[in-house]
C-alpha angles and dihedrals in degrees: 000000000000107000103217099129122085122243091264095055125112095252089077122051132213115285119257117229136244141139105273133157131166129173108222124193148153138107137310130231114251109154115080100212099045116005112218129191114229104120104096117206114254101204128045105231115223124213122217124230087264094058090076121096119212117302101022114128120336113334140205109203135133111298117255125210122178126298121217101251104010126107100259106183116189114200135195137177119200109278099249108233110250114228091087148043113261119247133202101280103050089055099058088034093060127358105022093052088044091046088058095049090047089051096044085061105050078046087060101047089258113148090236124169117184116207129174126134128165138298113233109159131088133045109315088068090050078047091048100045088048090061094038092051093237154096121291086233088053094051094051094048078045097054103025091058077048093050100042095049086042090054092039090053086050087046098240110181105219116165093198112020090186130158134229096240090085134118090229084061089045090055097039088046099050094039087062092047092056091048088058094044094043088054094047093252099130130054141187120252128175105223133168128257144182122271134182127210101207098051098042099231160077112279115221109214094272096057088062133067134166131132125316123261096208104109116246083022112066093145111177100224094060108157113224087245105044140342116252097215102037088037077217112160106235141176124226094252092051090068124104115232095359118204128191114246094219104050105002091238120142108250132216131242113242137167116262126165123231141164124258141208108231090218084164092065090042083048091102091048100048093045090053085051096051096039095057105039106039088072089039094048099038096230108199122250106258085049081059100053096038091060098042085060096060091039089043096048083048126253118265136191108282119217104229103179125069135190105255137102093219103093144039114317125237123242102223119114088223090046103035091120088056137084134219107264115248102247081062103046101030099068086050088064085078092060092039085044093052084043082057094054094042129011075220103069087137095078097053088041116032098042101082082164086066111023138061126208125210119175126198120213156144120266081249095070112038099103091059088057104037101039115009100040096047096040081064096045084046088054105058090059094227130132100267120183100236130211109265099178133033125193116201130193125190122217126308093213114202117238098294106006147359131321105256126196093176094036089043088222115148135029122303148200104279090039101062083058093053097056093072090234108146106247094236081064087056098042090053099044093050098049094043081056105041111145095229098154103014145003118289140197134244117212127174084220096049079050095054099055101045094058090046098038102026109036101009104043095026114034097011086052090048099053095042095051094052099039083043107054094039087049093049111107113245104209098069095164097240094081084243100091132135136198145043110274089249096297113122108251115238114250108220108178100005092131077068106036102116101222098034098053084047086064100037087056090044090044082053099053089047086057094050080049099050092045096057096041091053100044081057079052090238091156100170093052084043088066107039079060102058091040083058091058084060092047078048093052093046090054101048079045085059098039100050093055089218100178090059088043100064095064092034100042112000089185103061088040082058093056090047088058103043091044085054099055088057085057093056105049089047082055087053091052106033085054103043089096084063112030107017093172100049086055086047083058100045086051096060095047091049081057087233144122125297093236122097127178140182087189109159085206093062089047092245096144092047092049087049086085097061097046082176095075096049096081111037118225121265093036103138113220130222125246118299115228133162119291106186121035120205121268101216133208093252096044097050089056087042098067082028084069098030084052103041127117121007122319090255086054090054092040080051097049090043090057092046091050090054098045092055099042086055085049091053093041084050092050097045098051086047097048116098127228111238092200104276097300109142103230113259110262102238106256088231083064099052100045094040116122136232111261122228117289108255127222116272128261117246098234124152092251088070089071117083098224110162136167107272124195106206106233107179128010130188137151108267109254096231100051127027094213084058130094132197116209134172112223127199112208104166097271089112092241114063125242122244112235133181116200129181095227111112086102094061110020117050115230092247092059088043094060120079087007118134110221143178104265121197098222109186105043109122114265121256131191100237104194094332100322128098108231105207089194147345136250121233125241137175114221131175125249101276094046080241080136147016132182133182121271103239133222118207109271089243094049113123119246121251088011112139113254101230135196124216112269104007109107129176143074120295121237117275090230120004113236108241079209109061082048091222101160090044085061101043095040088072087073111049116089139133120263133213086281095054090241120146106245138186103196096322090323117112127220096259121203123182077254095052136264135345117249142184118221095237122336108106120182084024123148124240130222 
């Protein structure tokens, strides 16, 4: 990691090439003793095709295939299915969790290649190109164009972007399929199916919907194939009132015959293999469960033919007008897709001995991958390379309810773009907020502060502040200047400088720690790693007091800079898995080359503990300039209300407004000018009178609720389940509160601990002591247990907790009478995503949502 090569050297080979922009801009330092950011860039900087290191977008480069005694990591993500736009949460949930990984390990040395492509055969694309009015083929070339600019905007690094209506998919499919059939694995069943009358033909699952079966379930939407709430596996027949999607009819049941997958003689196999390399592999816990359930419920024949014409053809003279059903088809476009990148796929996917393989998914689709996919592969007898690792991510769910692709509700793909939010904002925002255990939540205010607390006020500070003041000229001409004139100080001493070699020992414990956590592919803790070195840099900033110690001991203000600048080059590389854009930047700033490494081989990890040796004096850098730029109030309720309802609701508000802005243009270039007269107010409207005031709504804004910082705790003197605490919540003197708590918080997590605080209840003497509010809690049904509900930690004392859409001033006092807080208490709850909700509407706070530790479905009071 020491930089003492030019750019021309051969440590640094030659750019690859890919499309990339990015727009970059905040504000630069300009005062010496505490740099600020206020200066935005004026003008975006583009970067050309040659700006982009290896792996960034979608690249072109020499195909790789596996070395003997090297790490080769093949990676997948889930193909997303083609007859929609991807949203948000499809894209942590597959390819961006799976592009970090991919780009960790080429990071690392690994021999990594990243494939995924769409899926484009089965029912939903006959569905789509039905509504659309086209062919299925139409509407692929249609949505993969769609999916691959969508994934190059967000800078996947794919190494092969393919699709599943290839031939390649057609002669891998049906080579498997004869396997199977050749070793007695599949058999022929006759089985009813839905048909309907009016069409003239047999419906496939997702040509059917009708109400779920699953008791305690029975949605009405339920697909033929699955139920989107239950997330119950179904077939068409199962469904209650069934209706045909085409024409609505309700079809009949008839015999057809079809081909199945024996999954209950493959049941020894699989479980081996489960067995083993789950342990091995390190599965993650909801992959475990996932598949538990489907071995515990028992494995059945699955049917694995379909009657449709859209997909690969069986080769088989009684099927020959069917088509392989997508479950099966649909997991072998990974190995067509990886024969599309090299005529040698064999060597990536039949050499388990050489090569691991980690795949990246939704919850929805682990037991296609866990069980199904590898039960095939199982079946040929040949020698498959099998997933070791799965990586599973829960929902993203969108302000006040689920990502939708068929409901069109959330923000997707090609919206992100159109925000004008710089992708290395989204990337981060999504993977800070990957729902790696359970669901989470996506907020535009939570957006919001983590690009102003989080990357703007924390790492964009900490760059700024460094590149600024070493760029900074030092002959001022008043005598009283500061800086280096770009050129990179010598650190004579720095191995014994006492603060500098305390931050080189804790940055080398963070990279340990970031290593280990991403090896287990914990992206989400990976990152908040590598976001603490820059809280670490910030604070030796501050520590150091620089700015005085260039005029007091120039040489140990030296050795701060350069050590800084380490730092900064080991954040640009620590963080390019997750922003590769934002390390592009830094690079360029740096003035050095865009490669970046964390090879063991090359001692990286070793020189990240003396972050003074990574730049060499006398390196000149390039111009700072401003790297995050403010999300402001305005502009965050401007893309709420852009974004709100489903994308036929916006299309449809977009129409009306359109519709009324040309009816107010007509009537204004039809009106007449009466010379400038204002029109005579009726004489009924100026002496009406006021009516009456009526009685307020009962509405949540009407609650006081603000962020409190607990001062002072103790157990209250009269009762031993009762605290005391003393509450500041911006008023300047602290509120007395009593809380019956002791039972369920101990004392020591109570003090210090910001919490939600219910201003404007009455106050009542509790035992003696006047109680001014009352802290909010979630507790579960039968009050067993009770936790605090949270703030976030950035979250600024005394400020209103607000809810989306509810504006106005709460009530000084609230009247006992008028039982206001009784009728608004019904509604708040924690959801799935342990958010504090009221309705669907989360506690919101300038720093993001309010959130329990682990009671969903809780009640709050």
């Amino acid at each position: 990691m020491i930089l003492n090569e030019g750019v021309g050297s051969p440590a640094f080979p030659g750019y690859i090439r890919a499309f990339f922009s990015v727009t970059t801009n905040y504000a630069n330092s300009t005062n010496e003793d505490l740099p600020s950011q206020s200066k935005p860039l004026k003008t975006p900087r583009r970067y050309r095709m040659e700006d982009i290191p290896a792996g960034s977008g979608d690249v072109q480069k020499s195909t790789k295939l596996p070395i003997p005694g090297e790490r080769n990591i093949l990676i997948t993500s889930a193909l997303p299915y083609v007859n929609n736009v991807p949203h948000l949460g499809n894209i942590i949930g597959c390819v961006l969790s799976a592009d970090v990984f991919a780009r960790y390990c080429r990071l690392r040395g690994y021999n990594a290649i990243y494939v995924c492509g769409t899926d484009e055969y089965g029912t939903a694309t006959e569905t789509k190109a039905l509504e659309e009015n086209c062919t299925p083929k139409e509407i692929c070339d249609k949505y993969h164009a769609i999916h691959r600019d969508v994934y190059k905007w967000f800078n996947i690094s794919f190494d092969e972007f393919g699709r599943t209506s290839t031939p390649q998919q057609t002669e891998v499919c049906q080579a498997i399929f004869r396997k199977l059939m050749d070793n007695n694995w599949l058999s022929e069943n006759t089985m009813q199916q839905l048909y309907c009358y009016t069409c003239q033909k047999f419906l496939a699952d997702r040509l059917v919907e009708g109400s779920c079966p699953t008791p305690g379930c029975y949605y009405d939407s339920a697909r033929g194939d699955q139920c989107e709430k239950c997330g119950k596996l179904l077939n068409p027949t199962e469904l209650i009132d069934p209706r045909c999607k085409v024409c609505a009819n309700s079809p009949h049941i008839r015999d057809t015959n079809h081909l199945f997958l024996e999954l209950p003689l493959l049941e020894g196999k699989l479980r081996d293999y489960i067995s083993s390399m789950s342990v091995a592999g390190s599965w993650s816990q909801n992959a475990i469960q996932a598949t538990n359930a489907w071995l515990k419920e028992g494995l059945r024949q699955r049917c694995i033919t379909r009657d449709l014409k859209w997909g690969v053809p069986v080769p088989h003279e009684r099927f020959k007008d069917k088509v392989f059903y997508v479950w099966f088809d649909a997991p072998i476009g990974y190995v067509s897709i990886t024969s599309c990148y090299t005529p040698e796929w064999e060597k990536w996917w039949k050499n388990p001995e050489n090569v691991e393989l980690y795949q990246f998914m939704g919850k929805d689709n682990v037991p296609f991958h866990t069980v199904m996919f590898p039960s095939m592969l199982l079946g040929t007898a040949e020698n498959w390379t099998l997933m070791k690792t799965i990586s599973v991510t829960e929902y993203l769910n969108y302000e006040t309810g689920k990502f939708s692709k068929s409901k069109g509700v959330g923000v997707f793909g090609n919206d992100a773009k159109d925000t004008n939010i710089p992708v290395e904002v989204w990337r981060y925002y999504l993977l800070t907020n990957r729902p790696e255990v359970s669901d989470t939540l996506f907020t535009w205010a939570d957006l919001q502060a983590k690009l102003n607390s989080e990357l703007l006020n924390n790492l964009g500070n900490f760059i700024n502040r460094v590149l600024s003041f070493i760029a900074k000229d030092p002959d001022s001409g008043s005598g009283k200047g500061s800086g280096y004139n770009s050129i990179v100080p010598d650190a004579a001493g720095a191995e014994t400088h006492p603060l500098s070699k305390i931050l080189g020992e804790k940055i080398g414990t963070y990279v340990e720690q970031y290593m280990e956590v991403m090896e287990k592919v914990k992206l989400k803790q990976g990152l908040k790693i590598a976001m603490s070195i820059s809280g670490e840099g910030n604070a030796y900033l501050q520590e150091s007091q620089f700015w005085k110690l260039y005029k007091d001991d120039i040489s140990s203000c030296s050795i701060v800079m350069k050590t800084s600048v380490g730092v900064v080059y080991l954040l640009a590389c620590l963080l390019e898995p997750f922003m590769p854009s934002f390390s592009i930047e830094v690079l360029k700033q740096l003035s050095l080359p865009l490669q970046l490494s964390l090879s063991d081989e090359k001692g990286d990890i070793e020189k990240a503990k003396r972050p003074w040796e990574i730049v060499p004096a006398g390196h000149r850098i390039g111009t700072p300039v401003p790297l995050f730029k403010e999300l402001k109030d305005e502009e965050v309720e401007f893309f709420r209300a852009k974004f709100a309802g489903s994308q036929a609701d916006r299309a449809d508000r977009a129409v009306k407004a359109e519709a009324e802005a040309n009816k107010i243009a007509e009537q204004l270039k039809n009106s007449k000018v009466s010379g400038g007269k204002k029109e005579r107010v009726a004489k009924s409207t100026v002496d009406a009178k006021p009516k009456a005031a009526a009685e307020q709504e009962i509405t949540i804004n009407r609650l006081d609720i603000r962020v409190g910082l607990i001062t002072k705790v103790q157990k209250h003197p009269k009762a031993d389940s009762l605290y005391v605490e003393e509450i500041d919540v911006g008023e300047g003197q602290p509120r007395t509160v009593v809380s019956g708590l002791v039972k369920f918080v101990p004392i020591d997590e109570m003090q210090n601990r910001k919490v939600c605080v219910l201003c404007n209840l009455k106050p009542a003497t509790i035992r003696d002591i006047k109680s001014q509010a009352m802290v909010l809690c979630a507790s579960t049904g039968d009050d067993s247990k009770v936790e605090l509900v949270d703030p976030p930690q950035s979250a600024i004392i005394g400020e209103r907790i607000t809810f989306s859409g509810f504006d106005g001033k709460p009530d000084d006092v609230l009247n006992p009478k008028k039982r206001v807080w009784e009728t608004l208490q019904v509604d708040l709850h924690t959801n799935k995503g342990l958010v504090a909700c009221y309705k669907d509407f989360p506690f919101t706070t300038s720093a993001g949502v309010c959130t329990v530790t682990s009671i969903s479905d809780g009640s709050i009071r």
